[in-house]
C-alpha positions as CSV (number, residue, x, y, z in Angstrom):
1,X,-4.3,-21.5,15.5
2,X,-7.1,-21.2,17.8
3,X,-8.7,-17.9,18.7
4,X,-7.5,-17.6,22.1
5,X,-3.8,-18.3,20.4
6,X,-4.4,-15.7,17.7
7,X,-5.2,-12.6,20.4
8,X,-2.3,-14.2,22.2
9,X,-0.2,-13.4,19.3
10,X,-1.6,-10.3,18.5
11,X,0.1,-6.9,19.3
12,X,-1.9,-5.8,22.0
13,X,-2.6,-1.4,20.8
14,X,-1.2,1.3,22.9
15,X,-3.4,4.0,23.3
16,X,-1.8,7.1,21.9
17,X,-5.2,9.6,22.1
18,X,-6.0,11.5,25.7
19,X,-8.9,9.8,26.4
20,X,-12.0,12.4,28.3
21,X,-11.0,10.7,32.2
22,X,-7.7,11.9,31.2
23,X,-8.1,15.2,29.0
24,X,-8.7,17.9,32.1
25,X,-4.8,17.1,33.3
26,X,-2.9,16.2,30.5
27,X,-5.1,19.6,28.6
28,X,-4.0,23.0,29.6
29,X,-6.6,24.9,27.6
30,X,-5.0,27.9,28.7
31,X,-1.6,27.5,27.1
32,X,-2.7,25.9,24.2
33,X,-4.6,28.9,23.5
34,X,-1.7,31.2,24.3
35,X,0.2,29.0,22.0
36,X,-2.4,29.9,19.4
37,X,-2.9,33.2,19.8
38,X,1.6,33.5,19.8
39,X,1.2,31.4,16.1
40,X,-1.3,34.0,15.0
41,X,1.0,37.2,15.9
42,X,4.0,35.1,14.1
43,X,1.9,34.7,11.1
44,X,1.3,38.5,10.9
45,X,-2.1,38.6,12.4
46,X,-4.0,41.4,14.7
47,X,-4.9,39.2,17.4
48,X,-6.5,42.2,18.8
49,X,-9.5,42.6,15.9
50,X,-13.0,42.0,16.8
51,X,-12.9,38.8,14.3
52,X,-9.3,37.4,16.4
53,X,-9.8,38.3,19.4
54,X,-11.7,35.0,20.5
55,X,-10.1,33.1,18.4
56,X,-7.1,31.7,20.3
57,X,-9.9,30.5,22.8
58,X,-12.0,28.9,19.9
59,X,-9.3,27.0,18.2
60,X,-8.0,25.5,21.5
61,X,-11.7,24.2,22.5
62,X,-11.4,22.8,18.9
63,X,-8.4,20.8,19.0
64,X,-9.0,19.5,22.8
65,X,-12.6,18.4,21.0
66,X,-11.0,16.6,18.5
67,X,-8.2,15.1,20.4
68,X,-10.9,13.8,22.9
69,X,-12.8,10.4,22.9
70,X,-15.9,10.0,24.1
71,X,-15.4,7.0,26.9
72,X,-17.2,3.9,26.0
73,X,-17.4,0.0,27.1
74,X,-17.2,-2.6,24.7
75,X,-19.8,-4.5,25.2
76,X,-20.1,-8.2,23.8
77,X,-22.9,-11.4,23.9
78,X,-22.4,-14.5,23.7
79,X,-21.8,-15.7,19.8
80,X,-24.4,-18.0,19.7
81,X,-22.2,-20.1,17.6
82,X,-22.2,-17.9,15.1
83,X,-19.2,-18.5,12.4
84,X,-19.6,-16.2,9.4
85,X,-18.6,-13.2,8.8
86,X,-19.9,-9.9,10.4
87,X,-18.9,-6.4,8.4
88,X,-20.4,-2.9,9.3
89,X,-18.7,-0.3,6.6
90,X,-19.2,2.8,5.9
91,X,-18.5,4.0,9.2
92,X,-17.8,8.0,9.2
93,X,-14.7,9.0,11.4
94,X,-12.3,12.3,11.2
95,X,-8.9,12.6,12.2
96,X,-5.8,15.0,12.4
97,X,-2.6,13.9,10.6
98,X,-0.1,14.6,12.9
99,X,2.5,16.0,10.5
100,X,-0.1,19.2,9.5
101,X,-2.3,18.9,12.1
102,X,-4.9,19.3,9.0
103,X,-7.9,16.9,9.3
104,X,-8.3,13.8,7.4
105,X,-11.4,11.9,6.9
106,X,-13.6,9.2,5.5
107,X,-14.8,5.8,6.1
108,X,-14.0,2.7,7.9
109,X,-14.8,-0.4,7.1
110,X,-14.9,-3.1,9.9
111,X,-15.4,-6.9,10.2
112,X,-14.4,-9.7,12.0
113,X,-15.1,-13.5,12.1
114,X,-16.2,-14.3,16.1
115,X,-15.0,-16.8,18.6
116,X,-17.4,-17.2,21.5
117,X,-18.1,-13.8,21.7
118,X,-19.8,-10.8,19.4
119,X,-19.7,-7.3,19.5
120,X,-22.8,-4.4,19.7
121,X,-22.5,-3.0,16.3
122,X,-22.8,0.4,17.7
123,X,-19.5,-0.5,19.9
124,X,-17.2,-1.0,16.2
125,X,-18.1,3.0,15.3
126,X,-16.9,3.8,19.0
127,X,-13.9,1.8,18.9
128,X,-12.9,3.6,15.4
129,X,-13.8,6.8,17.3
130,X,-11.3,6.0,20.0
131,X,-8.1,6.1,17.6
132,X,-9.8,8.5,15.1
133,X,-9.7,11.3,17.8
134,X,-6.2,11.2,18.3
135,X,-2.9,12.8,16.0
136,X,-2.5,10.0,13.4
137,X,-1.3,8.5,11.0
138,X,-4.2,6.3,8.4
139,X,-1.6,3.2,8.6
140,X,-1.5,3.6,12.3
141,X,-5.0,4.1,13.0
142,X,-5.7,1.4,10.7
143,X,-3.8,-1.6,12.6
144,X,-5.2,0.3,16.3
145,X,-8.5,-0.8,15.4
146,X,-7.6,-4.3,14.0
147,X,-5.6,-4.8,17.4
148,X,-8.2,-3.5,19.7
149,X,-10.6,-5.5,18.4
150,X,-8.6,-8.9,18.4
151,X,-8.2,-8.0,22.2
152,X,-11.7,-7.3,23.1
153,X,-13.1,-10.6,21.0
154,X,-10.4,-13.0,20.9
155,X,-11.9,-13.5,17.3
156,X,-11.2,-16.2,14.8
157,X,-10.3,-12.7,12.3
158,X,-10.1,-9.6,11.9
159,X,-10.5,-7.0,9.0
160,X,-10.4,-3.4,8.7
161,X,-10.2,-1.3,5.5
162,X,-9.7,2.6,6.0
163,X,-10.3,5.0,2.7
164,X,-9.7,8.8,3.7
165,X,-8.9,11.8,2.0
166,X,-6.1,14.1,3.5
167,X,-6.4,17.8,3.7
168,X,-2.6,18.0,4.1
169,X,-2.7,16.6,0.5
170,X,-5.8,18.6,-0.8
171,X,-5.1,22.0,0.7
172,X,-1.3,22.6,0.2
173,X,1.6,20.5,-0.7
174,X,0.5,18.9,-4.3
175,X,-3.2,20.4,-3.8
176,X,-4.9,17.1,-5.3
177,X,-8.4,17.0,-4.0
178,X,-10.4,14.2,-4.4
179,X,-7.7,11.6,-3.8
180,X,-8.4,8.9,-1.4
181,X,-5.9,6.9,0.6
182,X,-7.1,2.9,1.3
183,X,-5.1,1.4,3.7
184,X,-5.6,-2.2,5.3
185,X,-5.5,-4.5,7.8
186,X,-6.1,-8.4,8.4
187,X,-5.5,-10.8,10.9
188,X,-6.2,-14.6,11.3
189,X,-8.5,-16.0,9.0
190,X,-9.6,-12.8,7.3
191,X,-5.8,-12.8,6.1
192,X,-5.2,-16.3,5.5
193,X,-7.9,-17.8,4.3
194,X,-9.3,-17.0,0.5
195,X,-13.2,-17.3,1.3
196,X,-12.9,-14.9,4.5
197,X,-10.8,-12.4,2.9
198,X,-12.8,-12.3,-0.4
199,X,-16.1,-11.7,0.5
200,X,-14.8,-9.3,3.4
201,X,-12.9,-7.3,0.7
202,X,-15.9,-7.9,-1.7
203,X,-18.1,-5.9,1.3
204,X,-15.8,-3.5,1.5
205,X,-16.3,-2.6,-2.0
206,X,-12.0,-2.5,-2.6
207,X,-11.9,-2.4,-6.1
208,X,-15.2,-1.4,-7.0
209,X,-15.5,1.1,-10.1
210,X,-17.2,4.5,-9.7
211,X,-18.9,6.2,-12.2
């Protein structure tokens, strides 16, 4: 399969985050802090203390900040013929799990074999940004990136490897801190063919020991 078949194929990603073009009609601050400050009263809170007062306010800000991407242009070059593999990891992102709406974050790992085209490696942090900011899930977020990247490079493949930690795991529920969740995602030759998807999961450091 060629690369221009293989971003044929691919699912093209709908984006589910409110993007900042977007935010200041789809975003009524107002209610979402009323709808705070109603939450607070229901949990048995004095909404009218010095210390609460401004909190309805403060926590709304916060969530339309982290349900907000920064807007961005993926800009690529010419690959120069380029044919090897290309991995930035260690790429910081938080999220909010949409079930809790507690945070969950970590690191991203992305690579991708190119066609005719690269990437700026600053653009792979904002394109993990764009999903990140959003109410997720890891598995979801995980193929978004995969898929967005497929249709921006029409690359020969894909790889992304997400490892996070969940608050809505570390903070309630089973309270196991510390636990990490790796989830995956491979396309084209990163999937199918063993060099590719060794030394990509090799990068990655999947499987490496900690001491």
């Amino acid at each position: 399969m060629t690369s221009s078949e293989f971003a044929a194929a691919a699912e093209v990603p709908r984006l589910h985050a409110v993007t900042a073009e977007e935010a200041e009609h789809a975003i009524d601050r107002d209610a979402a802090a009323d709808a705070v400050r109603a939450l607070l009263v229901a949990l048995g809170r004095d909404v009218e203390s010095e210390h609460l007062a401004d909190t309805p306010r403060r926590v709304a800000d916060a969530y339309i900040e982290m349900l907000t991407p920064r807007p961005f242009t993926p800009t690529t070059f010419p690959g120069e013929g380029y044919g090897e593999l290309v991995v930035v990891r260690d790429i910081p992102f938080d999220s909010l799990c949409e079930h809790h709406l507690l945070p969950f974050r970590g690191v991203a790992h992305l690579g991708y074999v190119p066609g005719d085209r690269i990437i700026g490696l600053s653009k792979l942090a904002r394109v993990v940004e764009q999903y990140a900011r959003d109410l997720q899930v890891q598995e979801r977020l995980t193929r978004q990136i995969a898929d967005r990247l497929v249709e921006v490079l029409h690359p020969e493949g894909v790889g992304v490897v997400i490892e996070a930690e969940h608050l809505c795991m570390s903070l309630r529920g089973v309270q196991v801190p510390g636990t990490r969740t790796i989830t995956s995602s491979l396309a084209g030759v990163v999937r199918d063919d063993d060099r590719f998807r060794r030394e990509f999961l090799e990068r990655c450091g999947v499987g490496r020991t900690e001491h």
